[in-house]
N, C-alpha and C positions, 0 to 999 in steps of 0.2 A: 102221195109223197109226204113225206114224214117234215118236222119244221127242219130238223137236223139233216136232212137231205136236201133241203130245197137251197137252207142257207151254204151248205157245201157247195149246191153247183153254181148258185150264184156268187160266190167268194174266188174260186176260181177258175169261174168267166174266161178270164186274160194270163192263167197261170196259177200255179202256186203261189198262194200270198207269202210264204217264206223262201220264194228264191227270191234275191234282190232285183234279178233282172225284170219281175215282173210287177207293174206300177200297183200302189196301195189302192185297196178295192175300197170305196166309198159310198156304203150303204146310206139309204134314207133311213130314218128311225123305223119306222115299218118293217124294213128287210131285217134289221140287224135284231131288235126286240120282240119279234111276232113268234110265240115259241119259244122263247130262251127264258128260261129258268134258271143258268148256271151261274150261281152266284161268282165274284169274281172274273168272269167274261168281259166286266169295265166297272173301273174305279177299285181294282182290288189292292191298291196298298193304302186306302182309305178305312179308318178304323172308327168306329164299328161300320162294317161294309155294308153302304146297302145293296139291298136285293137289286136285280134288275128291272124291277115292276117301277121299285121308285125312282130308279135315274131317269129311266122310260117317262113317266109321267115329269121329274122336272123339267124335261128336255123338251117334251111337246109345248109343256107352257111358254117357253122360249121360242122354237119355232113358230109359233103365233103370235109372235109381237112386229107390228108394221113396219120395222124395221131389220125385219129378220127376214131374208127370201130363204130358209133353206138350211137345214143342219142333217150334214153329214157324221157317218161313224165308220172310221179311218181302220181297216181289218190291218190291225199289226202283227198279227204274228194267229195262227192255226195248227201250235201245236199241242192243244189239247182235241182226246177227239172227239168230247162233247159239247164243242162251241167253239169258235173262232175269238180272240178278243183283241180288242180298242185299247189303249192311253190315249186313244185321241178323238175329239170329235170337233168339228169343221162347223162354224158359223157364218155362211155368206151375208152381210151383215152391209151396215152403213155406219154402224155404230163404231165406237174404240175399244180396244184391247180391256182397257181399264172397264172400262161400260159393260163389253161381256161378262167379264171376272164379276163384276155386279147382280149379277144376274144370277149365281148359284148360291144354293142357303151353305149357309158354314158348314155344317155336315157333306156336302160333297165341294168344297174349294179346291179349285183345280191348283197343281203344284207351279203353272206357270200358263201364261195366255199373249199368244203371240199376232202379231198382222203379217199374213202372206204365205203361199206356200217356201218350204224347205229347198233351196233352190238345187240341194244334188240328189231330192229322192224326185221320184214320179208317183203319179197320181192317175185316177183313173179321172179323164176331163168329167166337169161339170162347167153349166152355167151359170156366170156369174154378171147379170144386170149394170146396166151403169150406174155409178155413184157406190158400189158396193164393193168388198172384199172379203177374200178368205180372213178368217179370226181362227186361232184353233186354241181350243179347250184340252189340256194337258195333263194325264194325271200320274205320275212317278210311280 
């Protein structure tokens, strides 16, 4: 199976990620990065954009800080047909909004970072540990 078919059946899992009624699919970095080479798949109104190798590696270093359980990458939309793509990615976190935002080099600053999910969309569940919460990393 091809990267572009595996992330297709994984994506939608639970539905077309572009019909509203079905909840945003929330890839681990591994699902959404393994195989994707389509520049603009995330972070594409970021100029000069980078590749997905690089958001890929800042994101891992983030997932690996003791206060990070967990970042997700939020499938917003699947209408191109050679990648699914994100404005969003999900930091289960202990840390603050502010403190996330900290945490990306200037070249990918996220357009805004918020605490909590979006209370009128759905989401595909994840675990979220005590003392932690959803952060999400937003890019316009």
């Amino acid at each position: 199976m091809s990267a572009l078919e595996s992330i297709t059946e994984r994506v939608n899992r639970n539905g077309h990620p572009d019909d509203p009624a079905t909840p945003f699919p929330l890839l681990t970095l591994r699902e959404f990065f393994d195989g994707n080479d389509v520049s603009g798949s995330i972070c594409c109104n970021l100029f000069p954009r980078p590749e997905p190798g690089e958001v890929y590696d800042v994101l891992r270093g983030i997932e690996q800080r003791e206060d990070v359980n967990a970042l997700y990458v939020q499938v917003t939309a699947f209408d191109d047909p050679d990648w699914p793509f994100s404005d969003t990615v999900w930091a289960i976190t202990s840390a603050s909004s502010e403190e996330v935002a900290s945490w990306l080099p200037e070249n990918m600053r996220p357009d805004e970072v918020w605490e909590g999910w979006i209370e009128s969309q759905s989401y595909e569940p994840v675990s979220i540990p005590g003392g932690m919460q959803p952060i999400a990393i937003w890019w316009d």
